[in-house]
N, C-alpha and C positions, 0 to 999 in steps of 0.2 A: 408284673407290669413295672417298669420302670417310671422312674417320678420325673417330670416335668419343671424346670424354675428356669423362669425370665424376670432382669436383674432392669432395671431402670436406674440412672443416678438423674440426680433432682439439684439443681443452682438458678440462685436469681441470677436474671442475666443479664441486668445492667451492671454487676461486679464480678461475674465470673465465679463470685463466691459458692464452691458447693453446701450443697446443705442435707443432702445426703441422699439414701437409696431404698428404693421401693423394690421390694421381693415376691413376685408371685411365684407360686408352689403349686402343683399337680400332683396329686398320687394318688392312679383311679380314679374314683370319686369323689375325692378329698379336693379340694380348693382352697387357699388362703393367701393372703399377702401381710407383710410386714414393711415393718421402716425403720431404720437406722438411719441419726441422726452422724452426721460428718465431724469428725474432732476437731476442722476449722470452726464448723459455724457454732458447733459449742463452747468455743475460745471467743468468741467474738461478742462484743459488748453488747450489740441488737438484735441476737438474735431471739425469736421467740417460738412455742411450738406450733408447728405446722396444721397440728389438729389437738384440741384436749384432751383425745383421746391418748394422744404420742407424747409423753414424757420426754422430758430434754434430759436424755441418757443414751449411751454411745453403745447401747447393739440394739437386735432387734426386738420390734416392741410391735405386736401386735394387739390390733384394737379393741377396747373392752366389748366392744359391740357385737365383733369376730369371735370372740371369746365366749360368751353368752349362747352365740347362736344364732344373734339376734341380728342384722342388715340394719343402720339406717334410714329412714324413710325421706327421699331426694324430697 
């Protein structure tokens, strides 16, 4: 079975500034996403993380929660 990934990129859009890119993944019955933060917006003096889960480090960083096994509760 071949694997599945739809890429999202992510910017505030009052400055056009990107901030970087959400990753979902598919293989079979595997599911995941990830986020990589943008080498501008980790140059830039305001930026901060988008989730406490996503470390301000420039590949992908999936969530500890993801990681666990464990989903968030909305």
């Amino acid at each position: 079975m071949s694997a599945k990934q739809q890429a999202v990129r992510v910017a505030i859009v009052q400055s056009a500034l990107p901030v970087g890119e959400l990753v979902y993944s598919k293989e079979g019955r595997r599911e995941f996403s990830a986020f990589s933060y943008d080498e501008t917006w980790l140059a830039t003096a305001n930026r901060f993380e988008i989730s406490p889960d996503l470390a301000l480090i420039a590949r992908l960083s999936i969530p500890q929660s993801a990681q666990q096994g464990k989903l968030p509760v909305p």
